[in-house]
N, C-alpha and C positions, 0 to 999 in steps of 0.2 A: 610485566605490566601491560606490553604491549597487547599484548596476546588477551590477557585478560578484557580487554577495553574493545578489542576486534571481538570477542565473542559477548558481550554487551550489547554493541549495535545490532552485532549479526540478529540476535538474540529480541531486541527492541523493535526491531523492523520486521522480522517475521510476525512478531505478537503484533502489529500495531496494521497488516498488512489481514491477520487472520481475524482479528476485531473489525477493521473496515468492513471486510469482505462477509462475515457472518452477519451484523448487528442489524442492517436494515432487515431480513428476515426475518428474524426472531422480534425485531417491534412491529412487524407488521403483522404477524403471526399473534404476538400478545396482543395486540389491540385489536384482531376483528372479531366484529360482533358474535356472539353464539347462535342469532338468526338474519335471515336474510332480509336486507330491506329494500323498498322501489327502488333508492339511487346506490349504486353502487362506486366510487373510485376505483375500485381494483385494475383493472388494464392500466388505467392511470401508473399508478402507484406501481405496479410490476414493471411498467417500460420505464420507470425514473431510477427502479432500484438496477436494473440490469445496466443501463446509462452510467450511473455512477459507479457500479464494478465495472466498467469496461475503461472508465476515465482512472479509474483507481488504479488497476492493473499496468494501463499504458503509462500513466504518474509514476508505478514502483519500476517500469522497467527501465524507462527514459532516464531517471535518476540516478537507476543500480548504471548505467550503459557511463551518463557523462561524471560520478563520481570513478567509474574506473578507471576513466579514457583522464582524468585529471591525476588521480595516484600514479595513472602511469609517467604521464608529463613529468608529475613533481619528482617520483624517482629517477626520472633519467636525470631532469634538472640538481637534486642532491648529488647524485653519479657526479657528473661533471665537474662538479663547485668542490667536490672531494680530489679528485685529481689535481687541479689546479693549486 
C-alpha cells in the first residue's frame, strides 16, 4: 500500500507539474486572434507566462528539496523511537 500511494503522488505531481507547465501556452495559443491588430499584449503575456514557469519550477523544486530533507528527519526520528 505503501508503495502504491508513493507512486500516486509521484504520479499526481508530475501531471500537475506537466499541466502547470504546458497550459498557459496552449490558452494563449487558443485564444490569439487569426489577424493582427494595432494593440498587441503579446510581450506582455510572454514575459508573465515564462515568470510563472520559472516561479512554478523553483515552487516544485523547493518543495521536492524540503519534503525530502523532512522524510529524511521523520525517518531517523521513527529510527530512534524504535530502538528505545
Amino acid at each position: 500500500m505503501k508503495r502504491f500511494a508513493t507512486v500516486v503522488v509521484a504520479v499526481a505531481g508530475l501531471t500537475v507539474l506537466l499541466i502547470g507547465w504546458a497550459a498557459p501556452s496552449l490558452i494563449a495559443w487558443y485564444f490569439t486572434p487569426p489577424v493582427e491588430i494595432g494593440v498587441t499584449c503579446k510581450p506582455a503575456v510572454v514575459w508573465a507566462i515564462d515568470v510563472y514557469r520559472k516561479t512554478l519550477l523553483m515552487g516544485a523544486g523547493g518543495g521536492f528539496a524540503l519534503g525530502l530533507v523532512a522524510a529524511t528527519i521523520n525517518a531517523q526520528l521513527l529510527k530512534a523511537s524504535a530502538k528505545n
